[in-house]
C-alpha positions as CSV (number, residue, x, y, z in Angstrom):
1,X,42.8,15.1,-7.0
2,X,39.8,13.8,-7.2
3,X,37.4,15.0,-10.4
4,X,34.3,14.9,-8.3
5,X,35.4,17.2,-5.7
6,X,36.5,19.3,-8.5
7,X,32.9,19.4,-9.4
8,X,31.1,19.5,-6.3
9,X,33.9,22.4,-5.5
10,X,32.5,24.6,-8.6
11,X,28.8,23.5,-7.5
12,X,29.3,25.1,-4.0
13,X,30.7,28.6,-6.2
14,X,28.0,28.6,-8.3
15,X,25.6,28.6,-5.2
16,X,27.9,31.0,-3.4
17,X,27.9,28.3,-0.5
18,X,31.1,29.6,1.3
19,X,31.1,26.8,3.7
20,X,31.1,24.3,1.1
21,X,33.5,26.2,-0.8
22,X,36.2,26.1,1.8
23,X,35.2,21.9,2.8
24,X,35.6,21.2,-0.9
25,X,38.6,23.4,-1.5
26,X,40.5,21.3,1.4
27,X,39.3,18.0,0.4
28,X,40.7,19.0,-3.5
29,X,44.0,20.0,-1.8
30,X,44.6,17.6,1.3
31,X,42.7,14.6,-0.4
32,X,40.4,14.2,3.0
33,X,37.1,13.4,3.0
34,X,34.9,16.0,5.3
């Protein structure tokens, strides 16, 4: 698990940015870069 997707994950909730949500959330998870 990368830290930075971590972060870029709570950026995207912050903004309410589903898509990004849901990218970041799998990238977190799966390790892939989108």
């Amino acid at each position: 698990m990368d830290p930075e997707d971590l972060g870029e994950l709570a950026e995207a909730v912050v903004e309410g940015d589903a898509e990004e949500m849901v990218e970041e959330t799998l990238e977190v998870i799966f390790g892939i870069d989108l």
